[in-house]
C-alpha positions in Angstrom: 149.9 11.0 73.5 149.0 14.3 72.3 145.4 16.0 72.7 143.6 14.9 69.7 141.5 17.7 68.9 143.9 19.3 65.9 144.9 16.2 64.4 141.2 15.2 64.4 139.9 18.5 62.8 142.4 18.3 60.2 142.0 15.1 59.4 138.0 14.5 59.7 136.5 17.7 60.0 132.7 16.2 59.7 133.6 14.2 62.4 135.4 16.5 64.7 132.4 17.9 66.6 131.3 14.2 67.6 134.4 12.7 68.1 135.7 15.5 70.6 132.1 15.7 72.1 132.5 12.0 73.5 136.2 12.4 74.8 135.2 15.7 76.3 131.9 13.8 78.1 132.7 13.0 81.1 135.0 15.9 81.9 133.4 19.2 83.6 135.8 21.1 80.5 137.7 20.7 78.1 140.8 21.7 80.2 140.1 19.2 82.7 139.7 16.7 79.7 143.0 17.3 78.2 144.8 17.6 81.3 143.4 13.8 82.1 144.3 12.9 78.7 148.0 13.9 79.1 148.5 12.7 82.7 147.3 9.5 81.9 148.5 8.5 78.3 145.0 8.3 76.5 145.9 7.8 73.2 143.2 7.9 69.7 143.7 5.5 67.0 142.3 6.1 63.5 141.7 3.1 61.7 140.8 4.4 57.7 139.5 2.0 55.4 142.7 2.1 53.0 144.7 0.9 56.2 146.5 -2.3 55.9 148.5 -5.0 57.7 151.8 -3.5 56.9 150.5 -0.5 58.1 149.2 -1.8 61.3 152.8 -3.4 62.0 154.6 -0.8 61.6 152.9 1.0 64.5 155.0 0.7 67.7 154.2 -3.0 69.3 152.6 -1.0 72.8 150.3 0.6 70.3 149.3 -2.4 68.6 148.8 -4.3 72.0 146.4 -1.1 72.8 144.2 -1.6 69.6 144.0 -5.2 69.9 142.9 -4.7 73.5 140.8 -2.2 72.2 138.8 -4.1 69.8 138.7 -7.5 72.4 137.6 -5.6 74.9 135.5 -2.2 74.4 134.1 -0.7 77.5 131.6 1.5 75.1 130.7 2.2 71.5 129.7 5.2 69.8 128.0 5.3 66.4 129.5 8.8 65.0 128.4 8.7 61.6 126.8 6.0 59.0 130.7 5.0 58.1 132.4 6.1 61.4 132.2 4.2 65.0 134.0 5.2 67.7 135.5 2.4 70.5 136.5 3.2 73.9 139.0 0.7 75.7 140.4 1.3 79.6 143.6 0.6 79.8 144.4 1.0 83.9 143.3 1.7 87.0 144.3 5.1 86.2 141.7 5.2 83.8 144.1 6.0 80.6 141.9 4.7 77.4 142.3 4.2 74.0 139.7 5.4 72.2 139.5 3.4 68.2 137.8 5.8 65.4 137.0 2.9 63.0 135.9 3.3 59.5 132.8 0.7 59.1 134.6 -0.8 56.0 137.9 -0.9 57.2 139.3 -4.5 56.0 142.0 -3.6 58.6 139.4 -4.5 60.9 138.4 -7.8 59.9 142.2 -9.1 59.9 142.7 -7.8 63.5 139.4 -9.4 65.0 140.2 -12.7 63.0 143.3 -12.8 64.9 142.2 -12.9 68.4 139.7 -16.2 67.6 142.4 -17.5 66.4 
């Protein structure tokens, strides 16, 4: 999946800075970030709190098994802003994460994690 960095600032420029800062972390640079990012399929998923089930489905069904792994199964949790948390989720032994921007009151949210107790 692409670099998110552009997508990101357009989208959420308040939250750009933060966002980026925890995907850069443990990277020596930003290069050697987004090179990792590309060689190992990272992917970032924004989850906006207007986002539905419909919406949700109509993302590709590897994508959806990624956010729903995601959300089961977060290796670390970020609090980016008083509506904003951001999930990270390894994928492999490559190390390939997704990483879920979640808006706090996202109904989206509630709907996926009541599925997985079910």
């Amino acid at each position: 999946m692409e670099w998110p960095e552009e997508t990101l600032l357009a989208a959420y420029p308040a939250l750009h800075v933060s966002v980026m800062a925890q995907i850069i972390e443990p990277f020596s640079s930003v290069e050697e970030g987004r090179a990792f990012w590309v060689e190992t399929g990272c992917s970032l998923v924004i989850i906006e709190m207007t986002d539905s089930m419909s919406e949700f489905q109509a993302m590709p069904q590897h994508t959806q098994n990624q956010v729903m792994f995601g959300l089961r199964y977060p290796e670390q949790e970020f609090a980016i802003s008083e509506d904003w948390r951001l999930l990270l989720a390894i994928l492999n032994d490559e190390g390939a994460g997704i990483y879920l921007l979640i808006h706090s009151d996202a109904p989206l949210i509630t709907t996926l994690e009541g599925m997985h107790h079910e």
